[in-house]
VOGU-3710 file (C-alpha; in Angstrom, 3 decimals, decimal comma):
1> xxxxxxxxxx> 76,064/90,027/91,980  78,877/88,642/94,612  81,147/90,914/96,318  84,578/89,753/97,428  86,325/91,784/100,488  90,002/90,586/101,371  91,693/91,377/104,833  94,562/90,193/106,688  97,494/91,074/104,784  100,566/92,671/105,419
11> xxxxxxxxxx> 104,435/92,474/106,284  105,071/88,929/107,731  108,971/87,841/108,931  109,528/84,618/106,596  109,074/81,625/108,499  106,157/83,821/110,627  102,597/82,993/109,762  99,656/84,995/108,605  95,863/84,535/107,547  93,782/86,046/104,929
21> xxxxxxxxxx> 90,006/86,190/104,958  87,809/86,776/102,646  84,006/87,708/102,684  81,418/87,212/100,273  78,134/88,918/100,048  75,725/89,641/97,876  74,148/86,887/95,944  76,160/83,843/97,767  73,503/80,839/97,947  74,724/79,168/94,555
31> xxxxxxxxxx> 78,798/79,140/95,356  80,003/76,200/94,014  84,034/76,798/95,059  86,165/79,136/96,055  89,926/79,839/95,464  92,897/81,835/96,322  95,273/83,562/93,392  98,843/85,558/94,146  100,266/87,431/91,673  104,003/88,805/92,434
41> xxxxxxxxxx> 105,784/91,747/90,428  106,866/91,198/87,129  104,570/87,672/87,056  101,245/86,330/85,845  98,544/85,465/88,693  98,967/82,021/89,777  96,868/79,405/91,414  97,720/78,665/95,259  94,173/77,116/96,787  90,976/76,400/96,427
51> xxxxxxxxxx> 87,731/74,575/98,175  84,908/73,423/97,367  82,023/75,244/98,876  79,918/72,181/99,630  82,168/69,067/100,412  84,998/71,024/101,637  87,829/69,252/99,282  90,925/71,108/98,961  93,334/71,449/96,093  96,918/73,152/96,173
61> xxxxxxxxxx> 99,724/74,617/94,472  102,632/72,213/95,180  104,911/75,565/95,879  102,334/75,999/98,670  101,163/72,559/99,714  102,413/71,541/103,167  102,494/75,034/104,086  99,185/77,121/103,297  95,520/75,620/104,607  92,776/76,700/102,765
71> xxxxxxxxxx> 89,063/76,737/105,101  86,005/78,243/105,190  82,996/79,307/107,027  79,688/78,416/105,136  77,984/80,336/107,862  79,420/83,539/107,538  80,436/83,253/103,252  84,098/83,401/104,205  87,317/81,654/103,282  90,635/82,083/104,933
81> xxxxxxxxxx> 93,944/81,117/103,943  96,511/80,168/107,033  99,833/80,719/105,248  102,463/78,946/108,247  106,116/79,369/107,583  105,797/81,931/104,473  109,230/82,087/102,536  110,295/86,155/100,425  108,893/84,079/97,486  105,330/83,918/98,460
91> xxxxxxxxxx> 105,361/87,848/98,538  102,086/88,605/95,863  99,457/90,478/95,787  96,829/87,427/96,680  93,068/87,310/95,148  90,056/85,342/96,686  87,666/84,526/93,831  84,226/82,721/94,213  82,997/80,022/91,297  78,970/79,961/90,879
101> xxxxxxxxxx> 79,006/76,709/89,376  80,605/73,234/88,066  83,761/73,840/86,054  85,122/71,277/83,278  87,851/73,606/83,170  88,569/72,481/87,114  89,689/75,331/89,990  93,351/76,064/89,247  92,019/78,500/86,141  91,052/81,530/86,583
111> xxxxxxxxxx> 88,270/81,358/83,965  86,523/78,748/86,138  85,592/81,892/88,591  82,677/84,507/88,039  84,045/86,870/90,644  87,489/87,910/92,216  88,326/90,370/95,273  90,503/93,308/94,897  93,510/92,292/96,347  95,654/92,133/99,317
121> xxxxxx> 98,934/92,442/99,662  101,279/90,369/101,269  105,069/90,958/101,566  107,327/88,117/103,566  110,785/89,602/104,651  114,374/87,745/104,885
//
């Protein structure tokens, strides 16, 4: 089993910048990728990042791409998410989620993950 623990959110002035962590433990040594979901009100949860655990590539959303970084720490089983000049519309609850293995399905789907945090929420103002 793999627990997920989120931190970091909150209320951010658009245009601000925040960064989410996230914290796996538990059984960690076969984590093949990791990603970052949002889901807003009213919406289905979307893609925004992911990584891949061992070469470090990155993949984003292009809503986010230019804006968001997506990093980890092998070390310490974390992965952060610098969001730099967040607009009202990136307000979502955002997910970390860890992958265990290869996926032909690729890391923008959320049934290429085997475990998913609880949530953070994040809320940019005008």
């Amino acid at each position: 089993q793999v627990q997920l623990v989120e931190s970091g959110g909150g209320l951010v002035q658009a245009g601000g910048f925040l960064r989410l962590s996230c914290a796996a433990s538990g059984r960690t040594f076969s984590t093949y990728a990791m990603g970052w979901f949002r889901q807003a009100p009213g919406k289905e949860r979307e893609f925004v990042a992911a990584i891949g655990w061992r070469d470090g590539s990155t993949d984003y959303a292009d809503p986010v791409k230019g804006r968001f970084t997506i990093s980890r720490d092998n070390a310490k089983n974390t992965v952060f998410l610098q969001m730099n000049s967040p607009k009202p519309d990136d307000t979502a609850v955002y997910y970390c989620a860890l992958a265990q293995g290869y996926s032909v399905y690729g890391y923008r789907r959320e049934r290429a993950y085997d475990y998913w945090g609880q949530g953070t929420q994040v809320t940019v103002s005008s």
